[in-house]
C-alpha positions as CSV (number, residue, x, y, z in Angstrom):
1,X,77.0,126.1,119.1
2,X,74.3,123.4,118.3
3,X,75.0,121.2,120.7
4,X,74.2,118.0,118.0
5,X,77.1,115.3,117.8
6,X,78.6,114.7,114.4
7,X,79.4,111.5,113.4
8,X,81.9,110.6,110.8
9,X,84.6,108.3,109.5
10,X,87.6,110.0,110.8
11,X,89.8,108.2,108.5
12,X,88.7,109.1,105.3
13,X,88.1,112.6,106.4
14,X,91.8,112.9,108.1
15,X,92.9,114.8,105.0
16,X,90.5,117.2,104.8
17,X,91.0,121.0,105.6
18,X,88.8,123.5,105.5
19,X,89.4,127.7,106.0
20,X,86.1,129.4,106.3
21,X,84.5,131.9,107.4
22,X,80.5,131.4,108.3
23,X,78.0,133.5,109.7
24,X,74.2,133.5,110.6
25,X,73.5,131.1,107.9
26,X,70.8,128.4,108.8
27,X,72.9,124.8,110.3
28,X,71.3,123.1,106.8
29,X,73.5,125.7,104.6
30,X,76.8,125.7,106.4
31,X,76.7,121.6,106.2
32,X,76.0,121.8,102.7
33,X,78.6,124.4,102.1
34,X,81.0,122.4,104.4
35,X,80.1,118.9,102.8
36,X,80.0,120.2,99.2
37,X,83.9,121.2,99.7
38,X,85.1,118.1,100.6
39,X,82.7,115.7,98.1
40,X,80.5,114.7,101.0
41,X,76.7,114.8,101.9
42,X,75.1,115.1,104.9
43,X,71.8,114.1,107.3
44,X,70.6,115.4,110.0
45,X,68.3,113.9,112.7
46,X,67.7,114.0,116.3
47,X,70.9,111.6,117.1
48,X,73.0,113.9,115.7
49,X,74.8,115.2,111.9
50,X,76.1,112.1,110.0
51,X,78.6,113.1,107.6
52,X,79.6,110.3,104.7
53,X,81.8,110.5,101.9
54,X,84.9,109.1,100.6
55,X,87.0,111.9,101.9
56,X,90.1,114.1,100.6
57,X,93.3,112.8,99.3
């Protein structure tokens, strides 16, 4: 939908799961929606969305 590439450790993100439901919210809102669930933070730049956090367990 944004065409951006998201970068993240897939590893210590492998157990996270998310069910939601988003709408016409602004990109900056659903990542901190998103990132807030799963204890993680977010930038975003013209390379892409970088995701970092320690993940789920």
């Amino acid at each position: 939908m944004y065409d951006l590439p998201i970068h993240y450790d897939r590893q210590a993100f492998e157990h996270c799961y998310i069910n939601i439901t988003l709408g016409n919210e602004k990109l900056e809102e659903k990542l901190a929606v998103i990132t807030q669930t799963i204890n993680a933070s977010f930038t975003l730049s013209d390379k892409g969305i970088k995701i970092e956090g320690t993940g789920c367990k």
